[in-house]
Backbone of each chain as ProteinMPNN parsed JSONL, in Angstrom:
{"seq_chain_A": "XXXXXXXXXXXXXXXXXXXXXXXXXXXXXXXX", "coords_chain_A": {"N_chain_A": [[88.963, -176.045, 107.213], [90.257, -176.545, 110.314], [92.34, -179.504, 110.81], [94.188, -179.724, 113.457], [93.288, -178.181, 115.322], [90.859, -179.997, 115.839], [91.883, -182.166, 116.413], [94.304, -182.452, 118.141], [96.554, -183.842, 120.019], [95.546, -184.616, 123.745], [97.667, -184.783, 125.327], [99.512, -182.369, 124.881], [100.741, -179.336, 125.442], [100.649, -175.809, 125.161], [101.74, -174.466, 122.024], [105.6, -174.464, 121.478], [106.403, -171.945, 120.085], [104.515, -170.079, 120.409], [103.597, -167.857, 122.782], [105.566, -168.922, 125.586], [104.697, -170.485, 128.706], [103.895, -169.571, 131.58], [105.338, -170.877, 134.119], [107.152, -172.477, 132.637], [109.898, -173.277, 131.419], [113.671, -173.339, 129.885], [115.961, -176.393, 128.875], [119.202, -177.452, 127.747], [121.649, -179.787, 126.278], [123.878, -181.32, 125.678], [124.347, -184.496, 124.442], [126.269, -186.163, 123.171]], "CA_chain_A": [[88.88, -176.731, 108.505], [91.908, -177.05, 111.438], [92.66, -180.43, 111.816], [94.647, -179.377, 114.284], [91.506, -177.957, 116.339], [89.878, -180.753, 116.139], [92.679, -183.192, 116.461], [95.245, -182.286, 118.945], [96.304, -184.319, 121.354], [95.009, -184.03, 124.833], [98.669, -184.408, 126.042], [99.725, -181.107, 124.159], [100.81, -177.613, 125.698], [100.417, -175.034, 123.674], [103.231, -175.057, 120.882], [106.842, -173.022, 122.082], [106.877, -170.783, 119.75], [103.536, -168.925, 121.125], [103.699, -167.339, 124.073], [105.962, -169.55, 126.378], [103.621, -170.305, 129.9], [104.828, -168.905, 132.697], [106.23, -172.146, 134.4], [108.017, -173.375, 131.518], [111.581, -172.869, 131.273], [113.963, -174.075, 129.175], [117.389, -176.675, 129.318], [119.681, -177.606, 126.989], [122.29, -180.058, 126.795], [124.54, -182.083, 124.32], [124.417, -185.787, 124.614], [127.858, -186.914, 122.594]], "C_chain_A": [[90.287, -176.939, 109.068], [91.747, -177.985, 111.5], [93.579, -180.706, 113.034], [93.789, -179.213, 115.722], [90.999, -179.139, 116.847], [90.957, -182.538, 117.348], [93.846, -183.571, 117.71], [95.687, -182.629, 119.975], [96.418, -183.917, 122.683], [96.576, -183.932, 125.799], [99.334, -182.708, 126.053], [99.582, -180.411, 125.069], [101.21, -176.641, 124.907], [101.865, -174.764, 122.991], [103.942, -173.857, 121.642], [106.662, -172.298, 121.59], [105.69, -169.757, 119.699], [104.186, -168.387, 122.059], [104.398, -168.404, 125.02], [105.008, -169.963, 127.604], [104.788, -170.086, 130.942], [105.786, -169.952, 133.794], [106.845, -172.512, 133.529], [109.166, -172.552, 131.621], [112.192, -173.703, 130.336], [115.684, -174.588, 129.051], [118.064, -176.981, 128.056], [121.233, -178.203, 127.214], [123.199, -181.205, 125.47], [124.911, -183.207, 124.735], [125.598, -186.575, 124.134], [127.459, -187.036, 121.105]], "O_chain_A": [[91.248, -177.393, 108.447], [90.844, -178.167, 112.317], [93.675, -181.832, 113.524], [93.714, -179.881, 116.753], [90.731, -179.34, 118.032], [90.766, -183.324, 118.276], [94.151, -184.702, 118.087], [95.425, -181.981, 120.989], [97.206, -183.018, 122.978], [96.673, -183.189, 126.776], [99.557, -182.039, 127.062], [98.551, -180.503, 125.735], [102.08, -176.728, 124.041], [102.94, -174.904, 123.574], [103.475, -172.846, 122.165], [106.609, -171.313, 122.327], [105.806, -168.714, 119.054], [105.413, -168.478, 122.115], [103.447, -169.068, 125.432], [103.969, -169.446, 127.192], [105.991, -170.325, 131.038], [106.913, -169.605, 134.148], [107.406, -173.476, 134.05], [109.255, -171.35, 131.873], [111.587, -174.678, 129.892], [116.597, -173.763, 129.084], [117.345, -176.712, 127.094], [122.033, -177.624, 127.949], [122.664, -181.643, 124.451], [125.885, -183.174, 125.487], [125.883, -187.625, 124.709], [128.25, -187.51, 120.29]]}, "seq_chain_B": "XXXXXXXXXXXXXXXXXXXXXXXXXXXXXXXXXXXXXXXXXXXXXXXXXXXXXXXXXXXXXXXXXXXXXXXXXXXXXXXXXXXXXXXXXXXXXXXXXXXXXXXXXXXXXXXXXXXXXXXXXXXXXXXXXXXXXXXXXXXXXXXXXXXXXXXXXXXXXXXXXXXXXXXXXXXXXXXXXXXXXXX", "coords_chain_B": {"N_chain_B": [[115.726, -180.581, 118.712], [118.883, -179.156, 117.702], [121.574, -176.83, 117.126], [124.086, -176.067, 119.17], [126.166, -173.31, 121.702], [128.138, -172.356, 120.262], [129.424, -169.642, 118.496], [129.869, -169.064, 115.296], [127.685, -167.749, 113.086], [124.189, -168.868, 111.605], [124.558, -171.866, 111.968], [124.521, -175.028, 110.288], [123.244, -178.507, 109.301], [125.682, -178.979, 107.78], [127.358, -177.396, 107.853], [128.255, -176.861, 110.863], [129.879, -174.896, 112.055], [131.356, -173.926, 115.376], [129.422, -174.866, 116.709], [127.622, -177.374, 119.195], [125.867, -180.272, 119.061], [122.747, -180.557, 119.937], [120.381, -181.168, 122.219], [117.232, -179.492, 123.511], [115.265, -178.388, 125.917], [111.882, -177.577, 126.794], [110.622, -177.025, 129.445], [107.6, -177.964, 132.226], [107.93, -176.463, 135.04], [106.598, -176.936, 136.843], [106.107, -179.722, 137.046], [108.783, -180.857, 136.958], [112.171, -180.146, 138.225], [114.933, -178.373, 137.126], [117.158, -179.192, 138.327], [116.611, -182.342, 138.89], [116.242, -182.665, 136.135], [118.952, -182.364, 135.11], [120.177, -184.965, 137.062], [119.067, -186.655, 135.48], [120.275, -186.276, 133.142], [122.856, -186.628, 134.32], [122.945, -189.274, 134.88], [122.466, -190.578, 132.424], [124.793, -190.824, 130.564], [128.478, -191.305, 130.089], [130.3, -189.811, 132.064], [133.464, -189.387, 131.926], [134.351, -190.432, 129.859], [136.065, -190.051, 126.978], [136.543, -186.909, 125.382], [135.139, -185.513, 121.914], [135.423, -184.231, 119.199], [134.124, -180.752, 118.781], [131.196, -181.044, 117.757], [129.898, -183.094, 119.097], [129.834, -183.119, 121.487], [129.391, -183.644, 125.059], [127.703, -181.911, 127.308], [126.295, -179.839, 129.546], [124.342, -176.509, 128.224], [124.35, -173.731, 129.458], [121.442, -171.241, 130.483], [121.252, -169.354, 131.99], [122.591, -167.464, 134.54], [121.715, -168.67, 136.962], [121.366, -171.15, 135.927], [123.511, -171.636, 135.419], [124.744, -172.13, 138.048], [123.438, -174.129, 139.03], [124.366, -176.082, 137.506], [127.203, -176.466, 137.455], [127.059, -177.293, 140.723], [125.948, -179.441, 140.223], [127.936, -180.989, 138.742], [130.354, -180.515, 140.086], [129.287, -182.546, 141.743], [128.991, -184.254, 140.552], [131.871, -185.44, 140.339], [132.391, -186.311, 142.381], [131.65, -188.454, 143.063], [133.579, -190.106, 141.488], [136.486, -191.493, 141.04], [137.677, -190.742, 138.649], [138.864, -188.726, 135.951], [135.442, -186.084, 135.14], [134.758, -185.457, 132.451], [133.032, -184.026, 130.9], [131.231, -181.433, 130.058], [130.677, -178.14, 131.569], [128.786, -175.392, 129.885], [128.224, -172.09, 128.507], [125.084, -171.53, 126.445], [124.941, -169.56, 124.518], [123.642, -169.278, 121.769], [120.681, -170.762, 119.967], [120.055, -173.215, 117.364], [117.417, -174.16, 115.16], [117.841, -177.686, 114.84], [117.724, -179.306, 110.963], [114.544, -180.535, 109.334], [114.837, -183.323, 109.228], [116.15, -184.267, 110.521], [114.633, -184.003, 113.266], [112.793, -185.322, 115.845], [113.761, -187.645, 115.258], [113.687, -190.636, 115.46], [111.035, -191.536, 115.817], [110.154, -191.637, 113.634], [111.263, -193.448, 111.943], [109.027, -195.575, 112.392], [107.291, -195.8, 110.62], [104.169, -195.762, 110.255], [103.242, -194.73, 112.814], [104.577, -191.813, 112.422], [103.319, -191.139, 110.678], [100.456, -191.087, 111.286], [100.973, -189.355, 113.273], [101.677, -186.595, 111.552], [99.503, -186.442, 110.36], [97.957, -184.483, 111.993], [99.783, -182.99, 112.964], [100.245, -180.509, 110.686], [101.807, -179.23, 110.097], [105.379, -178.007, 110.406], [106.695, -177.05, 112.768], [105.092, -177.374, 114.426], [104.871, -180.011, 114.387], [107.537, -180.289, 115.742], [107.156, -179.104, 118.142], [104.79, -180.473, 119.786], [103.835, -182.046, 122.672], [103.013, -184.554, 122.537], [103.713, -186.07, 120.343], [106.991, -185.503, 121.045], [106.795, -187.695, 123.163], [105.906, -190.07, 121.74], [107.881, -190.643, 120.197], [109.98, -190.879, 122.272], [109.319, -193.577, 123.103], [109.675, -195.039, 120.551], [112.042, -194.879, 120.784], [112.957, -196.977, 122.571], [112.081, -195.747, 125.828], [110.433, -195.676, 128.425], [107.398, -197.395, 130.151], [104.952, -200.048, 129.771], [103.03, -199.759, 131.795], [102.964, -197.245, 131.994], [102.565, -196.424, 128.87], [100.127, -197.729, 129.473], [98.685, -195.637, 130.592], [99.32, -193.304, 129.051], [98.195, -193.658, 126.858], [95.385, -193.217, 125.574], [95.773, -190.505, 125.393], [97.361, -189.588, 123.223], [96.306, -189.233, 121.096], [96.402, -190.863, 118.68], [94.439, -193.052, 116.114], [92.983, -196.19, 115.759], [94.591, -198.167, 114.569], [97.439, -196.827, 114.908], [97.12, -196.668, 117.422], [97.424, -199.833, 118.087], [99.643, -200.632, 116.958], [101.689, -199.637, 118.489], [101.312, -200.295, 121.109], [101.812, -203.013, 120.748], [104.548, -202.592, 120.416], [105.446, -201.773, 122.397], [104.981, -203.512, 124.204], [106.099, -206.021, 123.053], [108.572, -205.313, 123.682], [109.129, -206.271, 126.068], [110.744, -208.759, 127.975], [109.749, -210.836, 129.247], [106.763, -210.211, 128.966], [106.889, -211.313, 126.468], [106.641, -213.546, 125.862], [103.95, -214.637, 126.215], [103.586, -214.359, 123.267], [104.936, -216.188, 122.109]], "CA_chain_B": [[117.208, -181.143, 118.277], [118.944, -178.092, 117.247], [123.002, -176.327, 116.977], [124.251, -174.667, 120.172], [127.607, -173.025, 121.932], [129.389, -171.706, 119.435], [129.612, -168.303, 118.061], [129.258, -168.86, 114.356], [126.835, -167.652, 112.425], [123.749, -169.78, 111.053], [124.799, -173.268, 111.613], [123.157, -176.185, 109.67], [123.988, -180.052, 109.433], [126.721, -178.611, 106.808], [128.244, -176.091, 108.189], [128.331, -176.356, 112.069], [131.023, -174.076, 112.967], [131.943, -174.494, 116.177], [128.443, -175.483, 117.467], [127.358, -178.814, 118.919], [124.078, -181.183, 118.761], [122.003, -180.432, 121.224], [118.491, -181.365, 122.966], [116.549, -178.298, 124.108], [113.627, -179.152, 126.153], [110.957, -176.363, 127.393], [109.583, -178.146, 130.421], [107.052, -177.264, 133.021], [108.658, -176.141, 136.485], [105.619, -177.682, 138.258], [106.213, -181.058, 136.868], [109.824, -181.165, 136.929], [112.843, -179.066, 138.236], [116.339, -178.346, 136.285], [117.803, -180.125, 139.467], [115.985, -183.115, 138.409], [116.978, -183.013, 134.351], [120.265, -182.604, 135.194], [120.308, -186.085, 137.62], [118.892, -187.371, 134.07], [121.648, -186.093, 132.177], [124.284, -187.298, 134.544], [123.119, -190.975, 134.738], [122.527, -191.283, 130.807], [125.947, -191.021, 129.94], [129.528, -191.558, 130.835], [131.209, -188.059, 132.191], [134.744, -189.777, 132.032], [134.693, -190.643, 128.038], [136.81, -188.86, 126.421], [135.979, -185.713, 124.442], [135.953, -185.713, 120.541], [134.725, -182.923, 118.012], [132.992, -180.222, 119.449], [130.014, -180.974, 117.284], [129.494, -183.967, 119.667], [130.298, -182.349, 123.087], [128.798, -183.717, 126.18], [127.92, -180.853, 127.973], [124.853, -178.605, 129.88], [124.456, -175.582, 128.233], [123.108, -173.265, 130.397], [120.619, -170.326, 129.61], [121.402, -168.152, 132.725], [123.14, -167.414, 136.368], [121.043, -169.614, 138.231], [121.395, -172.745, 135.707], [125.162, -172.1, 135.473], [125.697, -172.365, 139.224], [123.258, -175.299, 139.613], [124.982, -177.179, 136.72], [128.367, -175.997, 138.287], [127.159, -177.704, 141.559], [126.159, -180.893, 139.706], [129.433, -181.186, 138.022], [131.1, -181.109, 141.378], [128.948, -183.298, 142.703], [129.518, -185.826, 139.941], [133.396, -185.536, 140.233], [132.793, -186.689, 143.881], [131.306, -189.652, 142.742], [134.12, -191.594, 140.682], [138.143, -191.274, 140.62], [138.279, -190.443, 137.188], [138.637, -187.276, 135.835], [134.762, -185.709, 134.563], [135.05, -184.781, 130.647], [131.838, -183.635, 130.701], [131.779, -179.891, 129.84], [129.133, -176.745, 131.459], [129.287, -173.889, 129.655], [126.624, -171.053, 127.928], [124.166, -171.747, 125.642], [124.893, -168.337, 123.452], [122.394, -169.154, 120.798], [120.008, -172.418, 119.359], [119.061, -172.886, 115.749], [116.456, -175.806, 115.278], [118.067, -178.728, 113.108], [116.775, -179.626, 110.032], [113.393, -181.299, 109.763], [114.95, -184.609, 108.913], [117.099, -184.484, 112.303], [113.645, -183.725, 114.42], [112.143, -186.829, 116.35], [114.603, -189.157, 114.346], [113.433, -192.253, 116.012], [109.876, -191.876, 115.744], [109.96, -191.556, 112.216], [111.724, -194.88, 112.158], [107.811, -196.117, 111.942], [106.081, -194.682, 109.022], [102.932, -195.696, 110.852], [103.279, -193.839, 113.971], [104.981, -190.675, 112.129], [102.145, -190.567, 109.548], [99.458, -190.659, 112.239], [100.801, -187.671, 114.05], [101.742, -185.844, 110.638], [97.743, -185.59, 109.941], [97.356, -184.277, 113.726], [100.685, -181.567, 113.1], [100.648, -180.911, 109.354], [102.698, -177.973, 110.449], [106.365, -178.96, 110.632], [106.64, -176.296, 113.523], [103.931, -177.77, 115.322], [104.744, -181.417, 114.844], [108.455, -180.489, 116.392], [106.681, -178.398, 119.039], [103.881, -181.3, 120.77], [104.398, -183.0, 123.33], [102.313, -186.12, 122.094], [104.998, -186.493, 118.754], [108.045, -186.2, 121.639], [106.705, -188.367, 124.527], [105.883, -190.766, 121.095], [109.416, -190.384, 119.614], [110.628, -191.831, 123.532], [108.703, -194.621, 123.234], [110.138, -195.577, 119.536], [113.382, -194.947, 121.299], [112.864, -197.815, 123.354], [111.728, -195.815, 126.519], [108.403, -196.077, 128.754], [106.798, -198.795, 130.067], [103.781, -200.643, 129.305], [102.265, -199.208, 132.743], [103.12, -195.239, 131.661], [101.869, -196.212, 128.161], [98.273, -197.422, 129.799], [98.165, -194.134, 131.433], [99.576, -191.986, 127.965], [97.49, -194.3, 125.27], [94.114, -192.487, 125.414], [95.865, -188.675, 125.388], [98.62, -189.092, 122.467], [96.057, -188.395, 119.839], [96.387, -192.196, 117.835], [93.95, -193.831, 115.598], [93.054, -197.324, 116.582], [96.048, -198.681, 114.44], [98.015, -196.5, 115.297], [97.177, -197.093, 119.06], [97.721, -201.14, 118.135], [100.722, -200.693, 116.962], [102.278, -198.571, 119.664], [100.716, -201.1, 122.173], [102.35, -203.86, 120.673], [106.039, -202.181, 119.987], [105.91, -201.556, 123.921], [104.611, -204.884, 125.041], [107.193, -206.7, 122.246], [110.263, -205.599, 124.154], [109.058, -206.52, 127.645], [111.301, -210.131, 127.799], [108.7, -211.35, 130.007], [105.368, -210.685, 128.469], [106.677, -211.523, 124.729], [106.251, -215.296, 125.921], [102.403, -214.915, 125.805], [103.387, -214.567, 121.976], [105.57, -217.701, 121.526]], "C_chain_B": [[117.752, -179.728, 117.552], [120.713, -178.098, 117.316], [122.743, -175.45, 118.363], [125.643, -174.555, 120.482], [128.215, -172.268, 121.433], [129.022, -170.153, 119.181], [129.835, -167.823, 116.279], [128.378, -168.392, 113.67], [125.732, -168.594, 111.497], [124.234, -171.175, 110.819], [123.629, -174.012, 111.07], [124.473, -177.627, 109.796], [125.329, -179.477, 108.421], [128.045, -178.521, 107.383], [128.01, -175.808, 109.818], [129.021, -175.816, 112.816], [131.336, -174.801, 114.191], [131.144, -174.429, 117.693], [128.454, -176.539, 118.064], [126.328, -178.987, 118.9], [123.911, -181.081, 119.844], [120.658, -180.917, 121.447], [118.425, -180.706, 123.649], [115.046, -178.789, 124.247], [113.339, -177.554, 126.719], [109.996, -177.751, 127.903], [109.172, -177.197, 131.646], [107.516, -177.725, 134.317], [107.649, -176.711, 137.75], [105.836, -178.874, 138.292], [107.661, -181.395, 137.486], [110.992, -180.226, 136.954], [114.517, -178.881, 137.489], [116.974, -179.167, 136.705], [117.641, -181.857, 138.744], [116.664, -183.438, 136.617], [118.273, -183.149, 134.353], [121.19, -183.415, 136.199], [120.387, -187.079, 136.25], [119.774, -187.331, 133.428], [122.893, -186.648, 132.895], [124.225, -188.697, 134.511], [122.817, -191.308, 133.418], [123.799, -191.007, 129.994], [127.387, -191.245, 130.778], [130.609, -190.279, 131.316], [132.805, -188.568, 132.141], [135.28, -189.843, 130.711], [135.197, -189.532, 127.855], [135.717, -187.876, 125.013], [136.049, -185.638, 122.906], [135.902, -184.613, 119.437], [133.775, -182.574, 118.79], [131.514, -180.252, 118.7], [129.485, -182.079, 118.015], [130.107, -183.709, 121.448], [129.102, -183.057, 124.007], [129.207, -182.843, 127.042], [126.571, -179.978, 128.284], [125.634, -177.319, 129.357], [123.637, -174.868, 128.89], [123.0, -172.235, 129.839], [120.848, -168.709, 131.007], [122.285, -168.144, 133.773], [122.689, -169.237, 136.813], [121.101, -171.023, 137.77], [123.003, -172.863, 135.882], [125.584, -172.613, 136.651], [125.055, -173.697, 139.84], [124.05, -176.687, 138.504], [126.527, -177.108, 137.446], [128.816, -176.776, 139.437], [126.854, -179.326, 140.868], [127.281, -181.386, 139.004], [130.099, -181.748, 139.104], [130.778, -182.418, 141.814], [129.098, -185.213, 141.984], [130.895, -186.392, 139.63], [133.61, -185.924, 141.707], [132.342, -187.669, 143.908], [132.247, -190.818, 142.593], [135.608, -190.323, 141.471], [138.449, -191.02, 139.839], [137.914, -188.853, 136.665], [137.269, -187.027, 135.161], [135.558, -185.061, 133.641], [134.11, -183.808, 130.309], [131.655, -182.035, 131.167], [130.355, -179.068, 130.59], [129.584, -175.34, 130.906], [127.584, -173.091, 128.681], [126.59, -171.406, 126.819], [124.615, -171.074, 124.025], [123.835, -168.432, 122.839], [121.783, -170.749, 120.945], [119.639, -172.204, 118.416], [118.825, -174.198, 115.94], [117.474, -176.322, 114.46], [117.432, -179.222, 112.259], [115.552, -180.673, 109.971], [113.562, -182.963, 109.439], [115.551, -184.943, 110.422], [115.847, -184.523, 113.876], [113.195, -185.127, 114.286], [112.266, -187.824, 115.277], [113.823, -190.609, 114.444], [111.899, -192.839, 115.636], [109.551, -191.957, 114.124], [110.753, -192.655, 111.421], [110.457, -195.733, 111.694], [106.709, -195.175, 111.284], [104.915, -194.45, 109.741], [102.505, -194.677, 111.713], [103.18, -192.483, 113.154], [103.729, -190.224, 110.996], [101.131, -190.136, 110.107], [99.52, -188.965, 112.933], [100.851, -186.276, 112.925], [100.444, -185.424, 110.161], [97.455, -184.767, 110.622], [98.296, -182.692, 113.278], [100.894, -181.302, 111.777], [101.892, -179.798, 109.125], [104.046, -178.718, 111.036], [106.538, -178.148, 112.367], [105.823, -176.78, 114.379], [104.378, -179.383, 115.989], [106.272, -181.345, 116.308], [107.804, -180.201, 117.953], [105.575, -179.39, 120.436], [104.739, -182.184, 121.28], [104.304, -184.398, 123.271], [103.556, -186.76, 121.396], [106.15, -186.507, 120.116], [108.26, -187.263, 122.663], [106.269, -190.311, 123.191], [107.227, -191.607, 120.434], [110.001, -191.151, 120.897], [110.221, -193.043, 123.546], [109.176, -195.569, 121.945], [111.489, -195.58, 119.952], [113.927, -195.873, 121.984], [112.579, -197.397, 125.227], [110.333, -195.61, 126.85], [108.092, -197.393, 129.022], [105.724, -198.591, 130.185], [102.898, -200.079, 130.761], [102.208, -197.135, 132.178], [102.312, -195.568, 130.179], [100.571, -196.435, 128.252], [97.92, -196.034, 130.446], [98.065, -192.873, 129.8], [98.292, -192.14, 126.494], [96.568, -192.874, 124.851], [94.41, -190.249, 125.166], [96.918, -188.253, 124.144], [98.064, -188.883, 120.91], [96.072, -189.725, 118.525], [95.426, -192.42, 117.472], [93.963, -195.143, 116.119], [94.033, -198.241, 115.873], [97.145, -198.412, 114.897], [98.729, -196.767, 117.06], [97.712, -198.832, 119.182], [98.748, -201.487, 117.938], [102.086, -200.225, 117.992], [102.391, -199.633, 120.946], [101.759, -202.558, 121.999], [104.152, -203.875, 120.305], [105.992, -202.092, 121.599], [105.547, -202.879, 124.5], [105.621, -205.842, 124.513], [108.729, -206.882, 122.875], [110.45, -205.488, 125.451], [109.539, -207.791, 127.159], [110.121, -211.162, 128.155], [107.36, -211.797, 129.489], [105.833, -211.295, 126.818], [106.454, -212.957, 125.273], [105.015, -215.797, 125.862], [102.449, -215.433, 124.098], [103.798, -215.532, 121.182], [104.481, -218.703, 120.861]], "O_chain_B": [[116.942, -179.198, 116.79], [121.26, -179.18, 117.528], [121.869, -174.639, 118.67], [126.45, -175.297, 119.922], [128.888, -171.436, 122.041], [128.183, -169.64, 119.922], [129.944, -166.649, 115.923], [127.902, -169.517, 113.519], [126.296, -169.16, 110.561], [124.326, -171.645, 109.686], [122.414, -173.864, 111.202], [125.656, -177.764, 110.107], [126.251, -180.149, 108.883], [129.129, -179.103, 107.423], [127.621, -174.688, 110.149], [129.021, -175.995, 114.034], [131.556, -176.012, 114.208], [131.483, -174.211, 118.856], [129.429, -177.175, 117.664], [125.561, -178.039, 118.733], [124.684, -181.404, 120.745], [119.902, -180.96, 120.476], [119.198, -180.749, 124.605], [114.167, -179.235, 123.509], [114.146, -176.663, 126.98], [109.307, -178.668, 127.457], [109.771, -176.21, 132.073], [107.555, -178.889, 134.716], [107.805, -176.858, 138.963], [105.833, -179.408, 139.401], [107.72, -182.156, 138.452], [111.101, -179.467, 135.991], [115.124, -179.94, 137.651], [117.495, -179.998, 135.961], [118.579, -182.404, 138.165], [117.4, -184.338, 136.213], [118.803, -184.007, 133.647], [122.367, -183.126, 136.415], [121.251, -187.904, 135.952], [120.241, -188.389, 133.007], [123.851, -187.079, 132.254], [125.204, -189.369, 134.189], [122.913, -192.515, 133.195], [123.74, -190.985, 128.765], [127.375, -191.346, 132.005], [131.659, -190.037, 130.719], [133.463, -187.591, 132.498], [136.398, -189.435, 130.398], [134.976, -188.408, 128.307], [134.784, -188.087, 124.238], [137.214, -185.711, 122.517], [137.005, -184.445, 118.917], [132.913, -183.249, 119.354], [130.683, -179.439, 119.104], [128.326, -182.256, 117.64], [130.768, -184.407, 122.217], [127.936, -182.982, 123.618], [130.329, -182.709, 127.532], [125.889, -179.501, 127.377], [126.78, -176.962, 129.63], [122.437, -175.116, 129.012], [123.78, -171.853, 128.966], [120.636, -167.506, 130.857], [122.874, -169.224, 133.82], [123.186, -170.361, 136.887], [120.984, -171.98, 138.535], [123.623, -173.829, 136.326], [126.536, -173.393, 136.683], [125.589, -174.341, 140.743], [124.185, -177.881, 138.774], [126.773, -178.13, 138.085], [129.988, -177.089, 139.646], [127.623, -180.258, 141.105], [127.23, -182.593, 138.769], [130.41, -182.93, 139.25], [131.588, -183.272, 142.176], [129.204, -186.377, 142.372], [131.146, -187.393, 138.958], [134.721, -185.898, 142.238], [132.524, -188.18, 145.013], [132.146, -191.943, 143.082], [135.7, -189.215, 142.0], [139.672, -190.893, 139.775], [136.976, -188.106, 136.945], [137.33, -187.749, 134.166], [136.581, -184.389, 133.779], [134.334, -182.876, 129.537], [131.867, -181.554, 132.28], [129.202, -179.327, 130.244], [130.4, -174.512, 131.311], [126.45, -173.492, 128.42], [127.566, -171.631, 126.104], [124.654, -171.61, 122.918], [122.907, -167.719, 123.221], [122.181, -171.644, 121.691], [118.933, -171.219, 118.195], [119.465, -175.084, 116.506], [117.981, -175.683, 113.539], [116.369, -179.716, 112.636], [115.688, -181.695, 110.644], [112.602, -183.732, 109.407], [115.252, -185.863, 111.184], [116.069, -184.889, 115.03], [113.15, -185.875, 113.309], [111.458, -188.514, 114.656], [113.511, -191.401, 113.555], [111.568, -193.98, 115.312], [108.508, -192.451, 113.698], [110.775, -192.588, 110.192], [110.613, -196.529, 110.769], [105.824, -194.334, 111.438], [104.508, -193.308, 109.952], [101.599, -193.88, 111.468], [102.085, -191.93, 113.06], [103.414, -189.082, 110.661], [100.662, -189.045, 109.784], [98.762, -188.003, 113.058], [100.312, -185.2, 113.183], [100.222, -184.323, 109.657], [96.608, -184.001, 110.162], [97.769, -181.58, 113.247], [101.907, -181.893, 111.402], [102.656, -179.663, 108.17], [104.028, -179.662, 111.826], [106.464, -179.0, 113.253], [106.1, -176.304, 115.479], [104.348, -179.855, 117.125], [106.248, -181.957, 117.376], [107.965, -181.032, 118.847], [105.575, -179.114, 121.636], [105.73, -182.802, 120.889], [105.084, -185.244, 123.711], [104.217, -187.718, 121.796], [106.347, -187.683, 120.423], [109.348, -187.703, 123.034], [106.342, -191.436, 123.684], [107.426, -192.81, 120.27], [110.582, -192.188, 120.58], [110.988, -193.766, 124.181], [109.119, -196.785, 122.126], [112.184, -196.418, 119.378], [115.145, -195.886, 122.165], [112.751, -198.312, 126.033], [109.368, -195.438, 126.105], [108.409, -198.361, 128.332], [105.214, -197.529, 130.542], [101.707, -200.052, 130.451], [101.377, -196.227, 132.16], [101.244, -194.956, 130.154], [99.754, -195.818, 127.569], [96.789, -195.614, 130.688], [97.22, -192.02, 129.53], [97.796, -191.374, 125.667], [96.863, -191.901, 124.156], [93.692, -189.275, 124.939], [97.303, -187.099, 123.952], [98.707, -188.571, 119.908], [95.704, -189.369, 117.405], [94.677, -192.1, 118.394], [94.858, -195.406, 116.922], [94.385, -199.197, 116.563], [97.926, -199.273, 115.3], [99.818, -196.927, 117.61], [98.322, -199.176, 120.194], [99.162, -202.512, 118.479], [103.249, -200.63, 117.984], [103.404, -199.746, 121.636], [102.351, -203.064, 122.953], [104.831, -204.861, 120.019], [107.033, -202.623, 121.987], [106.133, -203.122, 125.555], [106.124, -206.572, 125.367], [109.596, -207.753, 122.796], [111.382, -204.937, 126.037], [109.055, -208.195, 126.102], [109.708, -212.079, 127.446], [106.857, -212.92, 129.45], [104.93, -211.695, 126.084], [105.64, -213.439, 124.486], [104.753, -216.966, 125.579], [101.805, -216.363, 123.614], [103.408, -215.83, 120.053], [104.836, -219.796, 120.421]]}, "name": "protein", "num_of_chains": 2, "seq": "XXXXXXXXXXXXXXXXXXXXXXXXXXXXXXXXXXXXXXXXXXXXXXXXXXXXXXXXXXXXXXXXXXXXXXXXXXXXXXXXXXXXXXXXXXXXXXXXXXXXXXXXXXXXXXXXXXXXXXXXXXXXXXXXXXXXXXXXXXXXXXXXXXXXXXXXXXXXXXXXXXXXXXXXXXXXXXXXXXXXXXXXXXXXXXXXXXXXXXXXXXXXXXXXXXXXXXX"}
């Protein structure tokens, strides 16, 4: 059984290291 | 949370050449535009502080053209702000290696409770770094969010009803205001 599947919260977009979605981009930035 | 900048090979917490610590977000362009993150990044720190070891660099790295020349223009635009010279560095990305799984969503893992809850949910370390629930959770152990954004987030971040009680009451605790119900 996935608890993942079942579990996942409804905030969630699908994890980065799938397929990116086509709006998503990505920043990067070093805080100190 | 990851190593970026440099031109080393395989950095780790060890051995970070002549990387620094970074936060790499993948965010959606409908919600929110680079423009926008990088207003965020200029009012959460001080661009004047001085500079110290590049493993602690304040600085946008950018990933292409189009971020270099809008970070480029926010630079300017925050050196037209003050009198003091900006410290605060833009330069390319080159690479990112994740940081180790003790360095991911530090804060939230601060409360066993919380971090255990979502660890059933992501048993996958890859996964847990990866949701948005575990980082929008991790802000909230950080001390941001308010008690109006968490009635909107409660019901979607995937909590148990302790989990949810506890959460509820770490964000209501460090409103000055309402803790006086609890006196």
């Amino acid at each position: 059984m996935n608890s993942k599947n079942l579990n996942t919260a409804s905030v969630d977009v699908p994890p980065m290291d799938a397929a990116m979605p086509p709006d998503f981009q990505t920043a990067t930035f070093g805080l100190g | 949370v990851g190593y970026a900048g440099g031109l080393t090979g395989d950095p780790d917490y060890g051995h970070i050449g002549d990387h620094t610590e970074v936060v790499q977000i993948d965010y959606d362009t409908t919600r929110i535009s680079y423009t926008d993150l990088l207003e965020i990044f200029w009012n959460s720190h001080d661009s004047a502080a001085w500079q110290g070891a590049r493993q602690y660099l304040r600085a946008v790295f950018y990933q292409d053209e189009r971020q270099q020349s809008l970070a480029l223009a926010s630079l300017r635009a925050a050196q037209g702000r003050t009198d003091e010279p900006v410290r605060t560095r833009v330069a390319p990305v080159r690479s990112f290696t994740l940081a180790e799984d003790y360095h991911q969503k530090y804060l939230l893992k601060g409360y066993t409770e919380l971090a255990r809850e979502m660890t059933r949910i992501y048993p996958r370390k890859q996964d847990f770094v990866d949701s948005t629930a575990v980082t929008r959770l991790n802000g909230y152990a950080g001390g941001y969010g308010s008690r109006e954004q968490l009635g909107r987030d409660i019901d979607r971040l995937g909590l148990g009803p302790r989990g949810r009680r506890f959460l509820e009451n770490l964000v209501r605790g460090r409103d000055p205001v309402n803790a006086l119900q609890y006196i």
